[in-house]
PDB file of N, H, CA, C and O in Angstrom:
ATOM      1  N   UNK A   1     105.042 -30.215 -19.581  1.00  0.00           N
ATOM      2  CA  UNK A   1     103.664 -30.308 -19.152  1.00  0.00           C
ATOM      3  C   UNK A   1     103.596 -31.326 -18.009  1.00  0.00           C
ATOM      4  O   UNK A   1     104.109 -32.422 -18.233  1.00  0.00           O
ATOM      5  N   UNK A   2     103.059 -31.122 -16.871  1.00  0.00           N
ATOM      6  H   UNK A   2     102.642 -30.232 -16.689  1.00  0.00           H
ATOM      7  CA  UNK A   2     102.999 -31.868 -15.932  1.00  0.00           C
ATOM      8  C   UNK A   2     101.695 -33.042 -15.917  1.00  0.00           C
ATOM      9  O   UNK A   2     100.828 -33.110 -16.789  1.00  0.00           O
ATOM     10  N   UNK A   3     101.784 -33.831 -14.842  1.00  0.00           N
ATOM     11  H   UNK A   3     102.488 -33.775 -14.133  1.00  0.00           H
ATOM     12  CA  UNK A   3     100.764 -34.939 -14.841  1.00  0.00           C
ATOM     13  C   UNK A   3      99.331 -34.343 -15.199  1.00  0.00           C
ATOM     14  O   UNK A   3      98.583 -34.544 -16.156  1.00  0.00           O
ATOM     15  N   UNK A   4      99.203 -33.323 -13.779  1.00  0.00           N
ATOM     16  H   UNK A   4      99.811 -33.159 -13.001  1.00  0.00           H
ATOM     17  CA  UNK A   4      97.926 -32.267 -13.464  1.00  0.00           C
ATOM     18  C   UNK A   4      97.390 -31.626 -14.349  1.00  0.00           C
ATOM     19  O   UNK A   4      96.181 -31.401 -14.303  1.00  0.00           O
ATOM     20  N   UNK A   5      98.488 -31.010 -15.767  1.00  0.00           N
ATOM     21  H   UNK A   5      99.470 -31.193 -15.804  1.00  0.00           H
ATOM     22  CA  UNK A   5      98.035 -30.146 -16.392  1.00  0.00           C
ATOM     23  C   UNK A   5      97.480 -31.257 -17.662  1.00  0.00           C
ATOM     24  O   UNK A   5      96.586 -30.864 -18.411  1.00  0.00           O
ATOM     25  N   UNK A   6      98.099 -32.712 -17.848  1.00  0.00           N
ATOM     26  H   UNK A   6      98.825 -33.031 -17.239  1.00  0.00           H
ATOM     27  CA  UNK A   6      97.600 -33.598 -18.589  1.00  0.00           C
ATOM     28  C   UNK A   6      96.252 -33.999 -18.027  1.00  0.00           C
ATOM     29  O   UNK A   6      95.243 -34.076 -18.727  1.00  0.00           O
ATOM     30  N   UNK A   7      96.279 -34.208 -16.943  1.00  0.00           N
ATOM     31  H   UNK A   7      97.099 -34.146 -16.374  1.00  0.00           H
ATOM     32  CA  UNK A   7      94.502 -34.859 -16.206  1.00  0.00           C
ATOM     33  C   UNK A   7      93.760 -33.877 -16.676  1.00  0.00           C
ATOM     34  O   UNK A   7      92.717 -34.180 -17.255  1.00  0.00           O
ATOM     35  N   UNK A   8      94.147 -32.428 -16.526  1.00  0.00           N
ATOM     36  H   UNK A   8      94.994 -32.181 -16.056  1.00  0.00           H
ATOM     37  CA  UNK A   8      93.375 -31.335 -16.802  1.00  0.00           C
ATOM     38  C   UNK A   8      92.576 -31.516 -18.217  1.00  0.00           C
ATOM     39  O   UNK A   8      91.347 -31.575 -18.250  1.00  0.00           O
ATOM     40  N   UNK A   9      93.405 -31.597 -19.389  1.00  0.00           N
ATOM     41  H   UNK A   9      94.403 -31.548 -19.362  1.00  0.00           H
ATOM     42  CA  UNK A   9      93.324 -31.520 -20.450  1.00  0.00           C
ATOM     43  C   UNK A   9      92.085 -32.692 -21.163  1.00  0.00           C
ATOM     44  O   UNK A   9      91.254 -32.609 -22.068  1.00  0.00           O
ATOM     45  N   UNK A  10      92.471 -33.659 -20.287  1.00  0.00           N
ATOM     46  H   UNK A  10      93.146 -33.726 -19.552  1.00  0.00           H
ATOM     47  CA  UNK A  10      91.779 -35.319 -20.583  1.00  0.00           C
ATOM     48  C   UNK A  10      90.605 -34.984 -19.825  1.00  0.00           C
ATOM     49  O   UNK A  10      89.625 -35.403 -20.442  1.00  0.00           O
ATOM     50  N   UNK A  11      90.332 -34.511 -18.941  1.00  0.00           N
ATOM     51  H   UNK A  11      91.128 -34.171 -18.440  1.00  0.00           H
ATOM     52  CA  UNK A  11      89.019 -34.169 -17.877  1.00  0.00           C
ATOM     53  C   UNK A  11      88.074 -32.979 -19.019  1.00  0.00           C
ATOM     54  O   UNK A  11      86.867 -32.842 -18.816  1.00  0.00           O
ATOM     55  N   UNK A  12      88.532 -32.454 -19.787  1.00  0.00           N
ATOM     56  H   UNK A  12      89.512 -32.565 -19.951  1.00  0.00           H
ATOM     57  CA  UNK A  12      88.033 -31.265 -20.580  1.00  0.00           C
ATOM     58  C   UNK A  12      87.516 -31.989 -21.903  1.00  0.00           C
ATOM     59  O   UNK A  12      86.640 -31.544 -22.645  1.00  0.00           O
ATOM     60  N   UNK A  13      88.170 -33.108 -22.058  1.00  0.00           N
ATOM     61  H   UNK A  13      88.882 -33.470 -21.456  1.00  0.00           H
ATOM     62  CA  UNK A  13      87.941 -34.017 -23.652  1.00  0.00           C
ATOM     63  C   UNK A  13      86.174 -34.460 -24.110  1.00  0.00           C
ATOM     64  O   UNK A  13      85.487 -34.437 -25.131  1.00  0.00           O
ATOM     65  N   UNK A  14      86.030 -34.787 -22.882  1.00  0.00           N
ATOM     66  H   UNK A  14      86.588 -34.805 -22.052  1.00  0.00           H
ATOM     67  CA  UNK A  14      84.352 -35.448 -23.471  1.00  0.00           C
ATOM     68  C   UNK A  14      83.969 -34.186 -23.777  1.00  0.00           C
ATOM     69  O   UNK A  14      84.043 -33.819 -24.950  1.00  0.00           O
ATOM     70  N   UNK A  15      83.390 -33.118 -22.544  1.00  0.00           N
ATOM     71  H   UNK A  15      83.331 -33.416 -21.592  1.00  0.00           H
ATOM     72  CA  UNK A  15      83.008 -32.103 -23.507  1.00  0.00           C
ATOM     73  C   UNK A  15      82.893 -31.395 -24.577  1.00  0.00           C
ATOM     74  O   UNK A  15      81.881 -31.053 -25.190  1.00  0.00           O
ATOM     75  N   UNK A  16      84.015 -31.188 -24.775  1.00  0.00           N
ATOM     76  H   UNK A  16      84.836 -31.466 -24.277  1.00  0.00           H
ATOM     77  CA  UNK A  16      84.972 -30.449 -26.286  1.00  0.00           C
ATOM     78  C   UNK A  16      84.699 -31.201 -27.395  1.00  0.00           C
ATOM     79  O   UNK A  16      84.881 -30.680 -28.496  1.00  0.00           O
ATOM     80  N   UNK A  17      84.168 -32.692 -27.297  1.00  0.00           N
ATOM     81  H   UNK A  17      84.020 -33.115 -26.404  1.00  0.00           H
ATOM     82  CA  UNK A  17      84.759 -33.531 -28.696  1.00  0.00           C
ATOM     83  C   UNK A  17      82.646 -33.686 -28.681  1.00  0.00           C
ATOM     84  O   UNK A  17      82.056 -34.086 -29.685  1.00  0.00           O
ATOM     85  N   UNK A  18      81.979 -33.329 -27.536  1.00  0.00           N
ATOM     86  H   UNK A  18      82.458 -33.004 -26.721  1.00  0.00           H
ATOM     87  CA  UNK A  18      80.868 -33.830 -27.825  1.00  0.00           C
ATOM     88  C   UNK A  18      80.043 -32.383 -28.489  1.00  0.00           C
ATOM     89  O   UNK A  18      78.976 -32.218 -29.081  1.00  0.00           O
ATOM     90  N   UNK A  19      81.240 -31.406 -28.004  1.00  0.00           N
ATOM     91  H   UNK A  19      82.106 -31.540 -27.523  1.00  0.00           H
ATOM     92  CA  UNK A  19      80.636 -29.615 -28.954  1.00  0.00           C
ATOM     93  C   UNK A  19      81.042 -30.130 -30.116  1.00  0.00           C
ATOM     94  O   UNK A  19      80.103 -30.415 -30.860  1.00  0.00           O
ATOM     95  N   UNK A  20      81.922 -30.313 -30.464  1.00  0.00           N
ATOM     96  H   UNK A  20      82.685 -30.082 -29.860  1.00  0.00           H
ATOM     97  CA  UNK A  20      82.327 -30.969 -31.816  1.00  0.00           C
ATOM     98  C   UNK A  20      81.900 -31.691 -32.902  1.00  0.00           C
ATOM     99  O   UNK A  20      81.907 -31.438 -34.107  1.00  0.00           O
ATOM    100  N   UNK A  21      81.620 -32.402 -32.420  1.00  0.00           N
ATOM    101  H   UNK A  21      81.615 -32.607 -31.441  1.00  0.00           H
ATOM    102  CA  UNK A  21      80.745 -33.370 -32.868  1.00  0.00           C
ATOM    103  C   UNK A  21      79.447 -33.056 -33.928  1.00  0.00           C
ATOM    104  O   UNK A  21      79.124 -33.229 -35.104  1.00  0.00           O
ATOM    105  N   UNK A  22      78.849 -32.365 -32.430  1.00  0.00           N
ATOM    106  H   UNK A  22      79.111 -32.225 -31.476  1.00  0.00           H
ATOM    107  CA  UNK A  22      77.588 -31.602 -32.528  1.00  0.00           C
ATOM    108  C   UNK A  22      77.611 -30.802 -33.934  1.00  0.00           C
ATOM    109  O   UNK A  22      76.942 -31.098 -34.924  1.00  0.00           O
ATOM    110  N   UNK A  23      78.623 -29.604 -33.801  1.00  0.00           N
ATOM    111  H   UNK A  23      79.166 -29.363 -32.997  1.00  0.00           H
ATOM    112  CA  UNK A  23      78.741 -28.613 -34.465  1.00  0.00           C
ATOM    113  C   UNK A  23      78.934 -29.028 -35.887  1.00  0.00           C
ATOM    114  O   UNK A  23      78.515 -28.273 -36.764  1.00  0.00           O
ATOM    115  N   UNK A  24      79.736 -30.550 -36.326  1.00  0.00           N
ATOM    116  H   UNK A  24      80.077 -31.163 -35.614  1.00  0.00           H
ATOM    117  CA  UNK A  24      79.819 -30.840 -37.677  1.00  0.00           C
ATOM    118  C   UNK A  24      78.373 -31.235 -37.947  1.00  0.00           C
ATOM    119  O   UNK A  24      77.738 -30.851 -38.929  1.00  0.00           O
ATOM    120  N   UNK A  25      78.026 -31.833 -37.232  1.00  0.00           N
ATOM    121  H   UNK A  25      78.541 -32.145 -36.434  1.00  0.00           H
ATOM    122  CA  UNK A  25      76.481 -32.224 -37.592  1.00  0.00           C
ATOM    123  C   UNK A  25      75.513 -31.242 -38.205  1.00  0.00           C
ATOM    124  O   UNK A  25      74.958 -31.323 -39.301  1.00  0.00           O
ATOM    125  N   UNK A  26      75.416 -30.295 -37.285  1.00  0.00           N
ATOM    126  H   UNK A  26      75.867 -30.230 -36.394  1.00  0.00           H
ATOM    127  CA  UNK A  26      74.681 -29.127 -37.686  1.00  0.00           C
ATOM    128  C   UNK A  26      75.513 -28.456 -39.190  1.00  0.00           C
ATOM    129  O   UNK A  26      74.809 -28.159 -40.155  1.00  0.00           O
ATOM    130  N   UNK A  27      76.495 -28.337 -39.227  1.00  0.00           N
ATOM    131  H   UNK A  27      77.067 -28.579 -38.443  1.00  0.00           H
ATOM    132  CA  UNK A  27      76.940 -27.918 -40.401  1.00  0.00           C
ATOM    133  C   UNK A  27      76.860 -28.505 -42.005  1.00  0.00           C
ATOM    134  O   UNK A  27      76.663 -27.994 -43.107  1.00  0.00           O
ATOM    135  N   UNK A  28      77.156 -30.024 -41.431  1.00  0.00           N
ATOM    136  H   UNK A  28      77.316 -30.439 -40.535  1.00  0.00           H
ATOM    137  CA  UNK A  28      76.484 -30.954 -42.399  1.00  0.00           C
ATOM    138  C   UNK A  28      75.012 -31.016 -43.354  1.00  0.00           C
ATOM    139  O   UNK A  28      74.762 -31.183 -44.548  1.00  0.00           O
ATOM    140  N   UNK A  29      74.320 -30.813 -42.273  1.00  0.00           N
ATOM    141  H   UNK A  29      74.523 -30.678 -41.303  1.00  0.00           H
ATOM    142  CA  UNK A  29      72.983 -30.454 -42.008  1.00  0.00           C
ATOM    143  C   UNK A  29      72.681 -29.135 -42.775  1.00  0.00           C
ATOM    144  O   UNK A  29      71.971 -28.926 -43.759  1.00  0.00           O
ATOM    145  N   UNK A  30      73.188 -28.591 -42.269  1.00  0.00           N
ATOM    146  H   UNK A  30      73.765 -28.761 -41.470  1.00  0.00           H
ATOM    147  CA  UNK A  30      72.894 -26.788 -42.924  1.00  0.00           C
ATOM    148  C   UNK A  30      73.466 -26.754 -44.401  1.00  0.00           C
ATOM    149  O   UNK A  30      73.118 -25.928 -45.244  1.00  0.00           O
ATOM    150  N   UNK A  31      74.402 -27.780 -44.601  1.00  0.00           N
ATOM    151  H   UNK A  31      74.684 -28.452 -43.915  1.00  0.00           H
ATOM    152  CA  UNK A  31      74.861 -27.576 -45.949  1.00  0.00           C
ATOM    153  C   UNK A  31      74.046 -28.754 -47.043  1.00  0.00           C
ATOM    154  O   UNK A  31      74.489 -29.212 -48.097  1.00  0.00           O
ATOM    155  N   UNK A  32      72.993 -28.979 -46.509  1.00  0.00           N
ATOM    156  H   UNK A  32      72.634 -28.607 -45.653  1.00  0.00           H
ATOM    157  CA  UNK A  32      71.695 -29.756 -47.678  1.00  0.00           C
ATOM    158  C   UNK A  32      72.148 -30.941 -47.262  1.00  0.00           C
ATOM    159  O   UNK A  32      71.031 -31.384 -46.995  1.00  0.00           O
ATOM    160  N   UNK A  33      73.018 -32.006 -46.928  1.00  0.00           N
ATOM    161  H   UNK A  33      73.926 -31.646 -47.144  1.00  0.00           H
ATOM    162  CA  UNK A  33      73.688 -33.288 -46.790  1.00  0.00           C
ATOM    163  C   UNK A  33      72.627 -33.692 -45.821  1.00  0.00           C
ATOM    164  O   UNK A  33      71.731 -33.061 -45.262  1.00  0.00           O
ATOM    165  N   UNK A  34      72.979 -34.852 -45.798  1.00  0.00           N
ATOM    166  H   UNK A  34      73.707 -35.365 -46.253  1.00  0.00           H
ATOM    167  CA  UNK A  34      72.441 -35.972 -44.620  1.00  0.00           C
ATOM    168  C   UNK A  34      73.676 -36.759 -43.948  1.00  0.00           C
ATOM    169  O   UNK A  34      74.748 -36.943 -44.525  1.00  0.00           O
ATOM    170  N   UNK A  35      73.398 -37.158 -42.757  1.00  0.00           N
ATOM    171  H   UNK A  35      72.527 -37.009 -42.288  1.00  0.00           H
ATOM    172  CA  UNK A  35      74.249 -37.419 -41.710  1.00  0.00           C
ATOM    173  C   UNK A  35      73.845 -39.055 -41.328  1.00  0.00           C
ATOM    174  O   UNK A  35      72.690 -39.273 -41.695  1.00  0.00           O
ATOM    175  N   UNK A  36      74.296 -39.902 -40.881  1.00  0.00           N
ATOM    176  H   UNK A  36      75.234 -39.725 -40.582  1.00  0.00           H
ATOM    177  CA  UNK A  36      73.964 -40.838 -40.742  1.00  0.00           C
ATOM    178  C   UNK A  36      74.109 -41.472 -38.491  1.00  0.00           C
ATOM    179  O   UNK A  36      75.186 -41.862 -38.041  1.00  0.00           O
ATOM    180  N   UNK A  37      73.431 -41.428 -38.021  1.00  0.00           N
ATOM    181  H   UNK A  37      72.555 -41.111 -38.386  1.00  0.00           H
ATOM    182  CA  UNK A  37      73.069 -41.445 -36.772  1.00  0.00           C
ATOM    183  C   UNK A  37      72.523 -42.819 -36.340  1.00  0.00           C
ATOM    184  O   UNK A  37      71.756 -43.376 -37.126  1.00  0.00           O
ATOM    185  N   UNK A  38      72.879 -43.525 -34.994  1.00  0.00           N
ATOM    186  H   UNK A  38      73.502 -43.073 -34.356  1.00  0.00           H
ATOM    187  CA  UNK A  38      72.944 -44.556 -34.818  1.00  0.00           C
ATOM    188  C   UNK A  38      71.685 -44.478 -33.317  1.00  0.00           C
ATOM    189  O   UNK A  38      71.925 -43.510 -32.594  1.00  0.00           O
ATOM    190  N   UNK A  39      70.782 -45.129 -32.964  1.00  0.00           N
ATOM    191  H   UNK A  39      70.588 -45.915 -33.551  1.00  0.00           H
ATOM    192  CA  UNK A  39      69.569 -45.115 -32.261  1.00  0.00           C
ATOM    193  C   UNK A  39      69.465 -46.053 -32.091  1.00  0.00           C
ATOM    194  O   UNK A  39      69.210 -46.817 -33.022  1.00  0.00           O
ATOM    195  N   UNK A  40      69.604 -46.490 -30.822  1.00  0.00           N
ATOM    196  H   UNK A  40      69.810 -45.870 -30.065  1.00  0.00           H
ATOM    197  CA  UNK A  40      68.815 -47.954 -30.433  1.00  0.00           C
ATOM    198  C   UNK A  40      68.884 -49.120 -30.800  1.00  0.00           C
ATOM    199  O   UNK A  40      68.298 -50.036 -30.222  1.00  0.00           O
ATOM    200  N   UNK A  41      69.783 -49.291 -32.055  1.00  0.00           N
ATOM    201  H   UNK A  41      70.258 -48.547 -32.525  1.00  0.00           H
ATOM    202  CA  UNK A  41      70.671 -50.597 -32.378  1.00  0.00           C
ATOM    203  C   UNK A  41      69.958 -50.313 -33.674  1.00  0.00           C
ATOM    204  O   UNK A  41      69.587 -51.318 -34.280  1.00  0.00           O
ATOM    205  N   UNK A  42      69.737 -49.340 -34.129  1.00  0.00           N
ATOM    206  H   UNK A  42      70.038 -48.524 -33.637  1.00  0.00           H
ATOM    207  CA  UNK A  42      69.387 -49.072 -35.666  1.00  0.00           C
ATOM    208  C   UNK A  42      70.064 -47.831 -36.320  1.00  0.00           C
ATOM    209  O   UNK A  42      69.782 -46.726 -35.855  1.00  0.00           O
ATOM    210  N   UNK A  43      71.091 -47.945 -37.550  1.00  0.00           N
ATOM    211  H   UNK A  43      71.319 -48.842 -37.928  1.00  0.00           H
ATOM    212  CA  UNK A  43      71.314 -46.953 -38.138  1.00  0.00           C
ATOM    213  C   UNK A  43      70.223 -46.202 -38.621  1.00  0.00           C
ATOM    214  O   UNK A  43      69.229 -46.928 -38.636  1.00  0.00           O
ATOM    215  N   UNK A  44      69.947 -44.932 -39.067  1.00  0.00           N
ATOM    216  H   UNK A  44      70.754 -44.342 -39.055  1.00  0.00           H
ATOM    217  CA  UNK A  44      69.409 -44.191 -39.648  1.00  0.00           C
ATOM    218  C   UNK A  44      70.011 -43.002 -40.648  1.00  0.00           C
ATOM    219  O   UNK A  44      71.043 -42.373 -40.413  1.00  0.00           O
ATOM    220  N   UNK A  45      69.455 -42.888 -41.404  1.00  0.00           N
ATOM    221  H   UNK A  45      68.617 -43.400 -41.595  1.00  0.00           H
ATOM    222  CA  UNK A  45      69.861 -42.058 -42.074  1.00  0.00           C
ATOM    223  C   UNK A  45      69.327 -40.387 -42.206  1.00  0.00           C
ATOM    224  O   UNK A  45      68.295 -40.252 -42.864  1.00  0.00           O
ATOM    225  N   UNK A  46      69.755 -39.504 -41.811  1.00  0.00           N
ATOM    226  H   UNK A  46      70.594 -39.613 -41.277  1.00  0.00           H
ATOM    227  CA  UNK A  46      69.044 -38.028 -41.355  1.00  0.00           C
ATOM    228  C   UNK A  46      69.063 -37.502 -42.098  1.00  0.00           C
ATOM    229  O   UNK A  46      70.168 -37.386 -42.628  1.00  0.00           O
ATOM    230  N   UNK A  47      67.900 -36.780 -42.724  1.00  0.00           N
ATOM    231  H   UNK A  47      67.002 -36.874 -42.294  1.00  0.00           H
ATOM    232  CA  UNK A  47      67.930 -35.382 -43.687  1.00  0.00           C
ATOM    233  C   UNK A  47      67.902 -34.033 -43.025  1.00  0.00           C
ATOM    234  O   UNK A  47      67.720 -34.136 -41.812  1.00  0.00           O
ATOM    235  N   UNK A  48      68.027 -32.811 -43.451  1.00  0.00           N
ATOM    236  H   UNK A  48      68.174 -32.726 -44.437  1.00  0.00           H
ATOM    237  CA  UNK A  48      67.939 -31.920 -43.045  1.00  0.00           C
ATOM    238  C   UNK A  48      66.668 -31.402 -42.809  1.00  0.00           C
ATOM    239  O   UNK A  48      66.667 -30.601 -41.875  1.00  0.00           O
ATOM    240  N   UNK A  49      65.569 -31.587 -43.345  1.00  0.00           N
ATOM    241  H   UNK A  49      65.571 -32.238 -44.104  1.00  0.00           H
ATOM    242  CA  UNK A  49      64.201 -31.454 -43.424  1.00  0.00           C
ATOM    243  C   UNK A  49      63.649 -32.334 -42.155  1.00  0.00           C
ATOM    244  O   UNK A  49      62.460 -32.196 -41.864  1.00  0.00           O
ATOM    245  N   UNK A  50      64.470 -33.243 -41.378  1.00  0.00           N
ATOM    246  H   UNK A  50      65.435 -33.355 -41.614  1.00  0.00           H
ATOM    247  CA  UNK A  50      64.691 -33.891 -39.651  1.00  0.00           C
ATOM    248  C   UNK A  50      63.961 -35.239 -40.472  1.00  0.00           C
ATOM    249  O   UNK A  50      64.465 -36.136 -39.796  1.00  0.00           O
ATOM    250  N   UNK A  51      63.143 -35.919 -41.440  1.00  0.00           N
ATOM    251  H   UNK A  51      62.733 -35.190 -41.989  1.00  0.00           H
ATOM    252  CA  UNK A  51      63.397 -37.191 -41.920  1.00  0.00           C
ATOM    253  C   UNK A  51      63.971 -38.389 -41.750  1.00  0.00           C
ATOM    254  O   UNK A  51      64.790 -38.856 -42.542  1.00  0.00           O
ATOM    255  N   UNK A  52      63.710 -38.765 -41.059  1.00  0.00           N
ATOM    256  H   UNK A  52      63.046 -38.386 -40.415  1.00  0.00           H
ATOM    257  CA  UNK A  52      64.942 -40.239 -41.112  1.00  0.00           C
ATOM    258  C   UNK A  52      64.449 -41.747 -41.989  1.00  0.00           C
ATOM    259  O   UNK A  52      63.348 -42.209 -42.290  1.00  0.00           O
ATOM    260  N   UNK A  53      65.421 -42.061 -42.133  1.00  0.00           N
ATOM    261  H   UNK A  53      66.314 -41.686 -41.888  1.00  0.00           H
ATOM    262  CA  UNK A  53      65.102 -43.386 -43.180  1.00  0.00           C
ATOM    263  C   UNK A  53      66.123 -44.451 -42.581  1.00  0.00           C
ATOM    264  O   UNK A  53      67.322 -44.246 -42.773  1.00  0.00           O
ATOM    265  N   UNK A  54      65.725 -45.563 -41.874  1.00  0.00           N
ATOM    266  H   UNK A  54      64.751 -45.730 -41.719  1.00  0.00           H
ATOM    267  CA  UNK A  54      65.887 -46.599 -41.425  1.00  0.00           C
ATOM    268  C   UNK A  54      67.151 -46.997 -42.711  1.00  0.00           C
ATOM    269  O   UNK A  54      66.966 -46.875 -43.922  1.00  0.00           O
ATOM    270  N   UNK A  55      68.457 -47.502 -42.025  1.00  0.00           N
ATOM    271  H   UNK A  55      68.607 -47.601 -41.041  1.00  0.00           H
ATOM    272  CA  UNK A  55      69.812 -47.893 -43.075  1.00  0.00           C
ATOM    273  C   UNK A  55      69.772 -48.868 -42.544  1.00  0.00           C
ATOM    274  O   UNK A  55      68.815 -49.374 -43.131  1.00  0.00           O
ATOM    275  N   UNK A  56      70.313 -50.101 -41.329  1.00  0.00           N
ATOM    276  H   UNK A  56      71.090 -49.691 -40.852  1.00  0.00           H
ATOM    277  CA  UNK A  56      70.231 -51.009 -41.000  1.00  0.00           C
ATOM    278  C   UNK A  56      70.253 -51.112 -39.508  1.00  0.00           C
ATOM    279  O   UNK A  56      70.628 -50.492 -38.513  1.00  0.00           O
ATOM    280  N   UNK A  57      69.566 -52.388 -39.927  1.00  0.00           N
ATOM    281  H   UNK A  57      69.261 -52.891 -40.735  1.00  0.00           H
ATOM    282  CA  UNK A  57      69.481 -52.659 -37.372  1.00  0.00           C
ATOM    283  C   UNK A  57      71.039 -53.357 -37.197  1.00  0.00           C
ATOM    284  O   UNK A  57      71.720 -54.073 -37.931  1.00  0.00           O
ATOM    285  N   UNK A  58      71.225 -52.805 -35.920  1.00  0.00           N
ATOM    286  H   UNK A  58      70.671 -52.224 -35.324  1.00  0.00           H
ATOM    287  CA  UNK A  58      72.611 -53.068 -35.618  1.00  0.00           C
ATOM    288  C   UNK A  58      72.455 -54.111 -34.313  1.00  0.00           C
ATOM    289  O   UNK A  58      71.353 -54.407 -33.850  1.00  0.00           O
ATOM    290  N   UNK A  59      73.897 -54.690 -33.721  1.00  0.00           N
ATOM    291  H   UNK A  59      74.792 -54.449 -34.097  1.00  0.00           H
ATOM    292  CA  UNK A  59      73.655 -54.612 -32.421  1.00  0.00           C
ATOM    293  C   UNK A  59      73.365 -53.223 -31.409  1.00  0.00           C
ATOM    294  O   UNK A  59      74.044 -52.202 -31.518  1.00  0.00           O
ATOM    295  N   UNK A  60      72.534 -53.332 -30.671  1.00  0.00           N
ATOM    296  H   UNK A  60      71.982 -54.161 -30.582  1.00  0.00           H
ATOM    297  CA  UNK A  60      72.717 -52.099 -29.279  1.00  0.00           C
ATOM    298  C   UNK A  60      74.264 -52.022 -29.102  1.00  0.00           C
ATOM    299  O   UNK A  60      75.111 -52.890 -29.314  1.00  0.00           O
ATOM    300  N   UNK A  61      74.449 -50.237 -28.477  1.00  0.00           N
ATOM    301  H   UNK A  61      73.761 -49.532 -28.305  1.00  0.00           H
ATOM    302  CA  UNK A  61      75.690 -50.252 -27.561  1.00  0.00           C
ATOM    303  C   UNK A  61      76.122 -51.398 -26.773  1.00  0.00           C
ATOM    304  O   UNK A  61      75.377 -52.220 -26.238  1.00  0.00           O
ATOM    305  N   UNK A  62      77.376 -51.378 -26.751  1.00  0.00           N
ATOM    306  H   UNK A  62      77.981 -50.711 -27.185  1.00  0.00           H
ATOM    307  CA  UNK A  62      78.335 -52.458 -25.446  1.00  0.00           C
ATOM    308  C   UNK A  62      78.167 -50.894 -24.082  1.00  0.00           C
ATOM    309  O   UNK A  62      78.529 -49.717 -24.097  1.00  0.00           O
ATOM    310  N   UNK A  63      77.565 -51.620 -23.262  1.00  0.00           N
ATOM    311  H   UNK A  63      77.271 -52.575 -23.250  1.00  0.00           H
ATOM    312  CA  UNK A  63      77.456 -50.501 -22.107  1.00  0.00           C
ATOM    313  C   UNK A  63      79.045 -50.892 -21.329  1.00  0.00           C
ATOM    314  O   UNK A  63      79.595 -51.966 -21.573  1.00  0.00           O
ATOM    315  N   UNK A  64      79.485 -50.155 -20.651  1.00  0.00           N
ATOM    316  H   UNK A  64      79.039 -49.283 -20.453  1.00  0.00           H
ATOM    317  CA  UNK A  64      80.743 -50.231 -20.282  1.00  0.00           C
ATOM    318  C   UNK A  64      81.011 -49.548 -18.793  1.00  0.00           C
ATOM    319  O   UNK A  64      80.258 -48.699 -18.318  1.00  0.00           O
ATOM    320  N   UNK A  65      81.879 -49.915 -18.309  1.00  0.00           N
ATOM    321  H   UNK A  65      82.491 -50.606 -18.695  1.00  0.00           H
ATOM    322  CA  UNK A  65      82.276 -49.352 -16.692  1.00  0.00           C
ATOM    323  C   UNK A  65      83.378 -48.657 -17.167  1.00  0.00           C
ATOM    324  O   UNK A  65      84.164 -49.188 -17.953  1.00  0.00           O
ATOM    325  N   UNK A  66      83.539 -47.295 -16.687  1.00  0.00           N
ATOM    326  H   UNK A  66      82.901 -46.864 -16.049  1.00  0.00           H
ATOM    327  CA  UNK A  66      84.619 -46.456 -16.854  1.00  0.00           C
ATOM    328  C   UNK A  66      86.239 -47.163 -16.338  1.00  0.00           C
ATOM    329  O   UNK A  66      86.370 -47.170 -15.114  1.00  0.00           O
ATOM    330  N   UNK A  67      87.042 -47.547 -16.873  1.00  0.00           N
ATOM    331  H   UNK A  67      86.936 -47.542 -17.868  1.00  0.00           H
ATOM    332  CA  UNK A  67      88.468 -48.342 -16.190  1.00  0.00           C
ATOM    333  C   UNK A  67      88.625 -50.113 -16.619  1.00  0.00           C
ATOM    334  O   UNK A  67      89.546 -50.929 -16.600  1.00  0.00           O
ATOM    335  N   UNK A  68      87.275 -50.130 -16.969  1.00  0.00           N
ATOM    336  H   UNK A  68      86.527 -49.467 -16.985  1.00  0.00           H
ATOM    337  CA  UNK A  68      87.496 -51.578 -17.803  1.00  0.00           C
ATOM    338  C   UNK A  68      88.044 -51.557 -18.914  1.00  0.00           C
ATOM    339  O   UNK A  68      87.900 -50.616 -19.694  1.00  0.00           O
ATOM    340  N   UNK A  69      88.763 -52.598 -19.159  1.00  0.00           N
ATOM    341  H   UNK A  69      88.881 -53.363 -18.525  1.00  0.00           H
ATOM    342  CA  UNK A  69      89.550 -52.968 -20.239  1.00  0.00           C
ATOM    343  C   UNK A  69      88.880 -54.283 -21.367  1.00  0.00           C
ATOM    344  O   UNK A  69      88.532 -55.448 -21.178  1.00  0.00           O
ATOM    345  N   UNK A  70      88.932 -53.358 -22.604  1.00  0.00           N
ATOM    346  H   UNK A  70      89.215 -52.411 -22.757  1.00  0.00           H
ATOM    347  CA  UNK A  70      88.474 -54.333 -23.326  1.00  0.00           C
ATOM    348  C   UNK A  70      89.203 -55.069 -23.894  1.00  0.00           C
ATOM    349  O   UNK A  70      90.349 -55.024 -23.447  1.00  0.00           O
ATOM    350  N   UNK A  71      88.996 -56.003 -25.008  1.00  0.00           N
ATOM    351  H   UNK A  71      88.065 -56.039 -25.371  1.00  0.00           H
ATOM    352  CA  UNK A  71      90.167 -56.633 -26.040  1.00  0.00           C
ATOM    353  C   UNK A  71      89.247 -56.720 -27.237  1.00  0.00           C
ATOM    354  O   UNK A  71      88.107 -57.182 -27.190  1.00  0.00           O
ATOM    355  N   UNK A  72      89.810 -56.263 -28.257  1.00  0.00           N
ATOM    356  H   UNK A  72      90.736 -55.888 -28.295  1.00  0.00           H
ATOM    357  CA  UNK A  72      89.356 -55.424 -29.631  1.00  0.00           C
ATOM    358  C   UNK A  72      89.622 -57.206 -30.383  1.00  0.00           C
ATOM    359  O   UNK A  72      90.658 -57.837 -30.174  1.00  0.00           O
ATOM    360  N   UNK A  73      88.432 -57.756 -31.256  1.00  0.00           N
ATOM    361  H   UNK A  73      87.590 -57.243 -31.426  1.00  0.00           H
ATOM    362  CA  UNK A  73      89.268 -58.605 -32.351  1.00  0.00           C
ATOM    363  C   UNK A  73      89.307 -58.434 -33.167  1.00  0.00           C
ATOM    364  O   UNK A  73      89.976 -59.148 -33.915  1.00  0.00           O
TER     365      UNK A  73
END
């Protein structure tokens, strides 16, 4: 597999993993469960009936520049 056909593959990833994503959700969903979804620096908790029930306030996202490097502790 070459460099090109790897960039290729990695250039295709956000999409694919954000159908993904999606699609367990909805399935989750369709199968009576609740899903748990993160908003604005607040967990929530989702029913299928579209309900939500406040789980806990979080910090907000870390907004980020694409190529920055973080350090995890």
């Amino acid at each position: 597999m070459s460099d090109q056909d790897i960039q290729q593959l990695e250039s295709q990833f956000p999409a694919v993993s954000g159908w993904a994503f999606a699609a367990a959700r909805a399935h989750v969903l369709a199968s009576g469960q609740s899903v748990l979804q993160s908003q604005d620096g607040v967990i929530y908790e989702v029913f299928p009936d579209g309900r939500q029930v406040t789980v806990k306030k979080i910090e907000p996202p870390t907004q980020f520049v694409s190529g920055k490097i973080f350090t995890i502790r």
